[in-house]
C-alpha positions as CSV (number, residue, x, y, z in Angstrom):
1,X,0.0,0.0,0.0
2,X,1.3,3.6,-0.9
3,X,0.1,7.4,-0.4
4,X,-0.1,9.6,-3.1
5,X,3.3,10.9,-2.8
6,X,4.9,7.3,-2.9
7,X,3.3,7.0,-6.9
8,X,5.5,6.1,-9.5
9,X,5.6,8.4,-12.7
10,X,3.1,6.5,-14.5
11,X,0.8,5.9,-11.6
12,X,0.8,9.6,-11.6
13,X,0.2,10.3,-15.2
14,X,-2.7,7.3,-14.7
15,X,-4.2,9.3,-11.5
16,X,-3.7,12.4,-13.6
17,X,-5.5,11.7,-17.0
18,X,-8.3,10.5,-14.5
19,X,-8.8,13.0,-12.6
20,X,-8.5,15.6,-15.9
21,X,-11.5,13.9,-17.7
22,X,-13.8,13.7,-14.6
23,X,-13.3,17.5,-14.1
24,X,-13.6,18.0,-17.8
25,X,-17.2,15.9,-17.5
26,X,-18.3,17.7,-14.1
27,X,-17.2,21.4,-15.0
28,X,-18.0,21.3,-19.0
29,X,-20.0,17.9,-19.4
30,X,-17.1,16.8,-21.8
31,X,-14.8,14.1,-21.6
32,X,-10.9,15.1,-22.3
33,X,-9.7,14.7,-26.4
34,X,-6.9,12.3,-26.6
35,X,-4.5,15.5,-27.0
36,X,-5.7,16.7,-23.6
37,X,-5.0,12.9,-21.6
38,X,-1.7,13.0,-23.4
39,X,-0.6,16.1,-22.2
40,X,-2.5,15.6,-18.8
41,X,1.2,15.5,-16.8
42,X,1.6,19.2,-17.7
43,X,-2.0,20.2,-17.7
44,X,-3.1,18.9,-13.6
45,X,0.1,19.9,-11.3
46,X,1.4,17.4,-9.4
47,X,-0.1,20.0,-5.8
48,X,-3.7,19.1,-7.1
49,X,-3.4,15.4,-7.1
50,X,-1.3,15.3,-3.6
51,X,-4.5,17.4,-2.5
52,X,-7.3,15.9,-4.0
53,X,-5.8,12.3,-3.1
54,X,-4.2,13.4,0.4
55,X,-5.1,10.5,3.0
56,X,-5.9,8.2,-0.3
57,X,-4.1,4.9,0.4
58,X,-3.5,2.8,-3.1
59,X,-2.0,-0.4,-4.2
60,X,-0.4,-1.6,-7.6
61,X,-4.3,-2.6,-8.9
62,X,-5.5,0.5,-8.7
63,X,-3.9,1.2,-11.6
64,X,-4.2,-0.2,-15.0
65,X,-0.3,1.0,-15.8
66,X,0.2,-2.1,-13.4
67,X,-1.7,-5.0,-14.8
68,X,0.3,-7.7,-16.8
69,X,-0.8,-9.6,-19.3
70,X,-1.2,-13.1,-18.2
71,X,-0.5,-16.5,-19.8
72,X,-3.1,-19.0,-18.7
């Protein structure tokens, strides 16, 4: 288990690109463009995600940047 400021880069981005198209959908009833999730790192500072997520304890599949593809 990890707190916000523990996330690796990409969990970030992940929590980031998230947290950009539910604004974009509560604020402008839009979802972000694909230009807008791939430039979410410089668009949502890395102060509103340790604020919005502060007390927020994750783990590794709570994000899809962790799953592996599995051989069964």
């Amino acid at each position: 288990m990890k707190v916000v400021q523990d996330l690796s880069k990409e969990e970030m981005l992940e929590l980031k690109q998230n947290y950009l198209d539910n604004h974009l959908l509560e604020v402008e009833d839009r979802t972000a463009s694909y230009g807008e999730l791939a430039d979410a790192d410089e668009i949502v500072s890395d102060n509103i995600i340790f604020d919005t997520y502060e007390g927020t304890v994750f783990t590794d599949d709570d994000f899809f940047c962790n799953q592996v593809e599995r051989n069964i």
